[in-house]
C-alpha positions as CSV (number, residue, x, y, z in Angstrom):
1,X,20.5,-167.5,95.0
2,X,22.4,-170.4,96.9
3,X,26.4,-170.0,97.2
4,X,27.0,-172.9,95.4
5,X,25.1,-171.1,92.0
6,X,27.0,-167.7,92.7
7,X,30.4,-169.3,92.3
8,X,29.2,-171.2,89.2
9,X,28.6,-167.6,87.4
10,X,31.9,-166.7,88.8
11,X,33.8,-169.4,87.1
12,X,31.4,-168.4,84.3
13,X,32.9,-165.0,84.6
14,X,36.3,-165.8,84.9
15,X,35.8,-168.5,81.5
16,X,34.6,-165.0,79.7
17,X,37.6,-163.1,81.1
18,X,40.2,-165.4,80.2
19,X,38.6,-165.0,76.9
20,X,38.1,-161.0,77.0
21,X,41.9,-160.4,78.3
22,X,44.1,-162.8,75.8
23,X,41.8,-161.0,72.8
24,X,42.8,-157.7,74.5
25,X,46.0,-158.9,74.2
26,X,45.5,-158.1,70.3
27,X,43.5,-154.8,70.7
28,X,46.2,-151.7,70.2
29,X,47.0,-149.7,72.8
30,X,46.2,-146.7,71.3
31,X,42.3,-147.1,69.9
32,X,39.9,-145.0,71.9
33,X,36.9,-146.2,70.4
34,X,33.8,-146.5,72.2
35,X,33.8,-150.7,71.3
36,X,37.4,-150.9,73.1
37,X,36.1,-149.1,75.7
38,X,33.4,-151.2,76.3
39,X,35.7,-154.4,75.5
40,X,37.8,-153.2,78.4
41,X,35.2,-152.1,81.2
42,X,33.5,-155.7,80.4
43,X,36.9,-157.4,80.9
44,X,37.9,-155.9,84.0
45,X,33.8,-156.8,85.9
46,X,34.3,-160.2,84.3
47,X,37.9,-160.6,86.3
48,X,36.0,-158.7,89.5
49,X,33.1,-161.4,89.4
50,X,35.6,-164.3,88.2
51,X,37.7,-163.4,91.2
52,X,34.8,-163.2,93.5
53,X,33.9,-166.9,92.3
54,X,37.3,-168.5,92.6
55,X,38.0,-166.8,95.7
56,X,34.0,-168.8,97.0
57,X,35.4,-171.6,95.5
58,X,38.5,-171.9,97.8
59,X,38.3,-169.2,100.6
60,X,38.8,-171.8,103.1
61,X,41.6,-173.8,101.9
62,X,43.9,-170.5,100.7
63,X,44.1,-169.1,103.9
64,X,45.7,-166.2,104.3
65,X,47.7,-165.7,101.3
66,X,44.1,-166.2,98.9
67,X,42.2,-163.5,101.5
68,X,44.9,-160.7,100.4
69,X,45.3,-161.9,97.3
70,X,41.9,-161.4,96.9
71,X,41.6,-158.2,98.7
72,X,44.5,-156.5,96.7
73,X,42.8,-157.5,93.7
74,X,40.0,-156.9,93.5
75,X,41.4,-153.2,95.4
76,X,43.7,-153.6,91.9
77,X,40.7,-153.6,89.5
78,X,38.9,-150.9,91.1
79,X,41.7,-148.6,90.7
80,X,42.6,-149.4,87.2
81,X,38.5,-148.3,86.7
82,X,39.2,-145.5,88.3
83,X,40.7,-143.5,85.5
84,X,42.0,-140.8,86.9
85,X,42.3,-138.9,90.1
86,X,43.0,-135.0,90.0
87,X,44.2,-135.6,86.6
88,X,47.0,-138.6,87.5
89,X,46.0,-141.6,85.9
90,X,46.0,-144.6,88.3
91,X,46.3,-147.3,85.6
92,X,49.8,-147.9,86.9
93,X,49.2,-147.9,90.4
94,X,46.1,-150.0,90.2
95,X,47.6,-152.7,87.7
96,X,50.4,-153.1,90.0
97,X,48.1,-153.4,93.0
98,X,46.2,-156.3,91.3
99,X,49.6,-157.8,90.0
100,X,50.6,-157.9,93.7
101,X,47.0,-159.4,94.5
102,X,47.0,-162.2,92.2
103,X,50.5,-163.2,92.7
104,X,49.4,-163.6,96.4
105,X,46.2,-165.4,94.9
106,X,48.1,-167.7,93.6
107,X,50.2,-168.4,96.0
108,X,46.6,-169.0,98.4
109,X,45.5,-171.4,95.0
110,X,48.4,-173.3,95.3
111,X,48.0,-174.1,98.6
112,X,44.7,-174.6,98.1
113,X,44.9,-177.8,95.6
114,X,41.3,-176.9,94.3
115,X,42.7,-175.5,90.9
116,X,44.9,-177.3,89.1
117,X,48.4,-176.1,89.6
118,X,49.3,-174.8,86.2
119,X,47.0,-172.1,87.0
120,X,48.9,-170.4,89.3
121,X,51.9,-171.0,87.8
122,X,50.7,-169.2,84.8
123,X,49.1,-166.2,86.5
124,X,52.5,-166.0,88.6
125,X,54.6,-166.1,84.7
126,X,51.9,-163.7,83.4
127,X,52.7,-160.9,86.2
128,X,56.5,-161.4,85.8
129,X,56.5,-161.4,81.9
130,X,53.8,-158.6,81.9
131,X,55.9,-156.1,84.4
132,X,59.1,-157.1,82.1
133,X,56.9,-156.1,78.8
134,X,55.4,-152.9,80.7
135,X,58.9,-151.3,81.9
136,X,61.2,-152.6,79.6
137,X,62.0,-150.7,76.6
138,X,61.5,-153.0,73.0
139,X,59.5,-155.5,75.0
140,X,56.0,-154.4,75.0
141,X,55.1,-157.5,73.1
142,X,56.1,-159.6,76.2
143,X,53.2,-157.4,77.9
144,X,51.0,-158.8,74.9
145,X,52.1,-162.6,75.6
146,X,51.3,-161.9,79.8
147,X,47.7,-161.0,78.6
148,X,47.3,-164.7,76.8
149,X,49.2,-166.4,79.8
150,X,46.6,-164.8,81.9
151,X,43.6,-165.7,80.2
152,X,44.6,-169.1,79.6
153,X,45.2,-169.2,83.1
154,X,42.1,-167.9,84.3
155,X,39.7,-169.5,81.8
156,X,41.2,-172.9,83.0
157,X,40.5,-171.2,86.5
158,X,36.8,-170.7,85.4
159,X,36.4,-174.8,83.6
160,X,37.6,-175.9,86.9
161,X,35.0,-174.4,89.3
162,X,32.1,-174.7,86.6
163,X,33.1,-179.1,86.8
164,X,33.7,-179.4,90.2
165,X,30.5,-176.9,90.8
166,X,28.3,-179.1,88.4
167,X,28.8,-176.3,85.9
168,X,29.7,-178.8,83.0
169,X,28.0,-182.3,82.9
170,X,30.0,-184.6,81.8
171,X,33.2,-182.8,81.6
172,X,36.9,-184.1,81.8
173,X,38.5,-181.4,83.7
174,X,37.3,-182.8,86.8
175,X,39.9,-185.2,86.3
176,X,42.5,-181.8,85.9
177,X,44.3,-181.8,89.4
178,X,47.8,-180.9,88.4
């Protein structure tokens, strides 16, 4: 399978994330039903391989700043799949791990100028808002509204790669630079 097909699924991936995470968004916290479960676990490998993709897609132009970006994320989503360790859940440590990653990632996309710039913008609002609506007591919908800032975000992430990639014929985001 050439390169240029692999990051094609990954901007697939990352369309079906965006999707995945701003429905999560609606999901309650509380459900532990074997369908949420599964909603969850095929979120989270949808961001893995939608990260894997955009990071293909512009490895060389986000230097630095995309390499640990991408590093600390994807380190992020394996240790929110984690669970738990000796009985400490890690769903805290690894959400803040991949907050830290994608904030970098988007700093790396920025730099980039493959995505359009509203895209890191929003993933850089969705950490801020979603720490504020994860620590801040009466705010937990803000953590809600990070989840649909993210998706957006990364679905338009996903369009992007799949046009330029000649994912989409005939599309008009290739005409989305800023």
């Amino acid at each position: 399978m050439s390169s240029t097909t692999l990051i094609r699924l990954g901007g697939l991936a990352a369309v079906l994330a965006g999707i995945l995470r701003a429905v999560n968004s609606f999901v309650p916290a509380d459900a532990s039903s074997g369908t949420v479960a599964m909603l969850y676990l095929l979120t989270d490998l949808f961001i893995l391989f939608g990260i894997f993709g955009m990071y293909g897609f512009q490895h060389q132009e986000s230097g630095l700043w995309g390499f640990f970006g991408f590093l600390l994320a994807t380190i992020g989503i394996v240790i929110i799949r984690t669970g738990t360790l000796a009985g400490v859940s890690l769903y805290s440590i690894g959400a803040l791990t991949f907050s830290v990653g994608l904030s970098l990632f988007a700093v790396g996309s920025w730099r980039a100028r493959k995505l359009p710039k509203w895209v890191s913008s929003f993933w850089l609002i969705s950490v801020v808002v979603g720490i504020v609506g994860y620590f801040a007591a009466g705010f937990s919908l803000l953590f809600a509204i990070s989840g649909v800032i993210f998706g957006i975000a990364f679905a338009g992430a996903g369009f992007k790669i799949r046009s330029v990639m000649g994912g989409y014929k005939n599309s008009n985001w290739k005409s989305c630079d800023d």
